[in-house]
C-alpha positions in Angstrom: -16.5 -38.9 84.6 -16.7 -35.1 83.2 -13.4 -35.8 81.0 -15.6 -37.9 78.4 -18.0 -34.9 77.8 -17.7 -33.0 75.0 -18.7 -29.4 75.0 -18.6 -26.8 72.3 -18.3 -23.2 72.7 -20.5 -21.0 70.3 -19.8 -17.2 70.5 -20.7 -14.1 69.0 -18.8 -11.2 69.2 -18.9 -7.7 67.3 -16.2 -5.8 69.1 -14.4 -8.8 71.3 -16.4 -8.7 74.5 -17.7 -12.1 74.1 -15.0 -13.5 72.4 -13.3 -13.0 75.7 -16.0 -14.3 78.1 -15.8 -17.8 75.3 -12.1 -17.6 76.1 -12.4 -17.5 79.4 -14.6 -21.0 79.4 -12.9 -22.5 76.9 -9.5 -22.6 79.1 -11.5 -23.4 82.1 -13.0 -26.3 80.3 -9.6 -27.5 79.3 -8.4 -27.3 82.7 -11.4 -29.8 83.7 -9.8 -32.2 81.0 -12.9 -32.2 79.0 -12.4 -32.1 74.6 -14.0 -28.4 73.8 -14.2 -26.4 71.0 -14.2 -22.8 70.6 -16.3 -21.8 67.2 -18.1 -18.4 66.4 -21.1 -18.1 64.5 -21.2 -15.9 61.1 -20.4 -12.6 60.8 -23.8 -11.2 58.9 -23.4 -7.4 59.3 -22.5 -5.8 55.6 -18.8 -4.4 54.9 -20.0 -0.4 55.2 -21.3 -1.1 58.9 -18.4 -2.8 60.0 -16.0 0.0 58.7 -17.7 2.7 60.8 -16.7 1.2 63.9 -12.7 0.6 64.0 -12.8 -1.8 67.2 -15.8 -4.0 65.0 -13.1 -4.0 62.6 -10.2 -5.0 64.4 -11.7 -7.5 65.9 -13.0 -9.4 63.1 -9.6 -9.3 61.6 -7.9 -10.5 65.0 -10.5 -13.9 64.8 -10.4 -14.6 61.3 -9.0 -17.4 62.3 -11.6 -18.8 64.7 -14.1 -21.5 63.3 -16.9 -20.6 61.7 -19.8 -22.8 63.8 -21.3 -25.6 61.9 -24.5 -28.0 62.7 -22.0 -30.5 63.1 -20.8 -28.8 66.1 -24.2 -29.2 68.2 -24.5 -33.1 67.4 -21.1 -33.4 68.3 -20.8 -32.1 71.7 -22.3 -33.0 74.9 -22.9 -29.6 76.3 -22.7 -26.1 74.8 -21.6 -22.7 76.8 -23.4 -19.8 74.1 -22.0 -16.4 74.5 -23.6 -13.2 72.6 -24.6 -9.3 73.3 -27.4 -8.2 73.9 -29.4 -6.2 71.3 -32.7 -4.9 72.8 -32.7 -7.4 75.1 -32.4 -10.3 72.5 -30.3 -12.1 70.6 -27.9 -10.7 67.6 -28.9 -11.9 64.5 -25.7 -13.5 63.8 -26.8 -15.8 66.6 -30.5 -15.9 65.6 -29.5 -17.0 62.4 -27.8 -19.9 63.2 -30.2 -20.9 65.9 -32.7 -20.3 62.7 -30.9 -23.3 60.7 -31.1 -26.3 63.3 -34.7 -27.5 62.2 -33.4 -30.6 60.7 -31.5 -31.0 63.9 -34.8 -30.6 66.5 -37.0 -32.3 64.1 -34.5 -35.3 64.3 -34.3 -35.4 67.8 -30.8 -35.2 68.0 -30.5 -32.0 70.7 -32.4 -33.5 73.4 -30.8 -33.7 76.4 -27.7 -32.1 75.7 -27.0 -29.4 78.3 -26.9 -25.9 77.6 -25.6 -22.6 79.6 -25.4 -19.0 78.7 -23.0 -15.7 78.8 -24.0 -12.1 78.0 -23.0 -8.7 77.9 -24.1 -5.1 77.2 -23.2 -1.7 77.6 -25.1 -0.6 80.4 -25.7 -2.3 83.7 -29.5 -2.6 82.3 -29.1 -3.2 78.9 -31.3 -6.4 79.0 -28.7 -9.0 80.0 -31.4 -11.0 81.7 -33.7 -11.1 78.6 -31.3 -12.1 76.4 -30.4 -15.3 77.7 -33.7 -15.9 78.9 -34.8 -15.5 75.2 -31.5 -18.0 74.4 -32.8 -20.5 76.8 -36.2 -20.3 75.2 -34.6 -21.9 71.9 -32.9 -24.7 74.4 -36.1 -25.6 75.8 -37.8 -26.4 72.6 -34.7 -28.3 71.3 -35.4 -30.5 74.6 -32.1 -29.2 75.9 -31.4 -29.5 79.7 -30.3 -25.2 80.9 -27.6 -25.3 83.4 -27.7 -21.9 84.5 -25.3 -21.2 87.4 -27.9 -20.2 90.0 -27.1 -18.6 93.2 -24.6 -21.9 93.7 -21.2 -20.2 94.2 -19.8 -17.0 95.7 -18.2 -16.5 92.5 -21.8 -15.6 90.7 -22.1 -12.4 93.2 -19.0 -11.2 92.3 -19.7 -11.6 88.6 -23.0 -9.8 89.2 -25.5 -11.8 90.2 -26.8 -13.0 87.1 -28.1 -16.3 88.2 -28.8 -16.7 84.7 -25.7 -16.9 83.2 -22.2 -14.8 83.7 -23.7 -11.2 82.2 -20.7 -8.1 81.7 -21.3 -4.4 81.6 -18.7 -3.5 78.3 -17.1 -0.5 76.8 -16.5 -0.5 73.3 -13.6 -1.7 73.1 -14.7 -4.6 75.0 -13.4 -4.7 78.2 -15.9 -4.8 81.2 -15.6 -3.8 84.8 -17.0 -7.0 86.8 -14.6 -9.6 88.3 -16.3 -12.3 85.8 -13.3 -14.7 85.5 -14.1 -17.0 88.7 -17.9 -17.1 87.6 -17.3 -18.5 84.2 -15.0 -21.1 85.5 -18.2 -21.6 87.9 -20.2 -22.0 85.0 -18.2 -23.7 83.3 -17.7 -26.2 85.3 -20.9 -26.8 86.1 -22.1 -27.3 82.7 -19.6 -29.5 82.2 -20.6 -31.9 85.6 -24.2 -31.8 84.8 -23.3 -32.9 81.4 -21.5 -35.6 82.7 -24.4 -36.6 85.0 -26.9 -36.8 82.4 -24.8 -38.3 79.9 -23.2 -41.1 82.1 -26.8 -41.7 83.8 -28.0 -42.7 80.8 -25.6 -44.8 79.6 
């Protein structure tokens, strides 16, 4: 049964973008039944960056309160939905950098076969979405994680885009984007969650 899976929610967001799109899964994970958690990774950029942009700034003050992510979180859960901007097609470094401290994790063997899916956003329609979970899912495979990328497997994924990737959002800065997104994460979502379930309850 999907309500015995576990699935954490690691996020990064500068200006709130992706805070939302982790939002948005998180409630559709709870309406599935399944224990999730919602943590974000480090904040790394220095004090005088963040002060040059007020929305940066406001939003880190509006999530103080979220939970920082720990390695504690990936042994954990089950499943993990990851949701970061894209910088130059890859991954923030906020995200990079605690990607960058799970050696004792993969060299343990304690990721494999967990199930992974991905969420994006940037602030052009080709502002290397794509890339940037591919290069995500590129970590998951060497982990020996299983990617459940949504796929062309619901109606919901054309009207978020397309991205058979992962859910990917075109964002102002102040974080709000213009696709209808919400029904494709909860696709996704959802998803993750009953593949989870399937590999975790096969091998039991």
């Amino acid at each position: 049964m999907a309500a015995n899976v576990k699935l954490a929610i690691i996020y990064y967001s500068s200006t709130g973008t992706n805070y939302k799109l982790a939002k948005t899964a998180e409630e559709a994970a709870k309406a599935e039944g399944v224990e999730v958690k919602l943590v974000k990774v480090p904040e790394l950029a220095p004090k005088q960056a963040i002060e040059t942009n007020p929305a940066w700034k406001q939003h880190l003050e509006e999530t103080k309160d979220v939970p920082e992510a720990t390695l504690d979180d990936l042994t954990w859960a089950d499943a993990y939905i990851f949701s970061v901007p894209t910088r130059y097609g890859t991954l923030p470094a906020q995200m990079k950098q605690f990607l960058d401290t799970t050696g004792g994790l993969w060299a343990e063997g304690k990721l494999v076969n967990k199930v992974a899916s991905a969420m994006t956003s940037a602030s052009n329609p080709h502002g290397g979405q794509e890339q940037t979970i591919l290069n995500l899912y590129t970590v998951m495979h060497h982990w020996g994680v299983i990617v459940a990328a949504p796929g062309y497997s619901d109606n919901s994924v054309f009207e978020a885009g397309g991205n058979p990737y992962g859910t990917s959002v075109t964002a102002d800065q102040e974080g709000n984007w213009k696709e209808d997104v919400a029904a494709g994460v909860k696709h996704q979502t959802k998803r993750t969650i009953q593949v989870a379930s399937a590999i975790k309850n096969g091998m039991q």
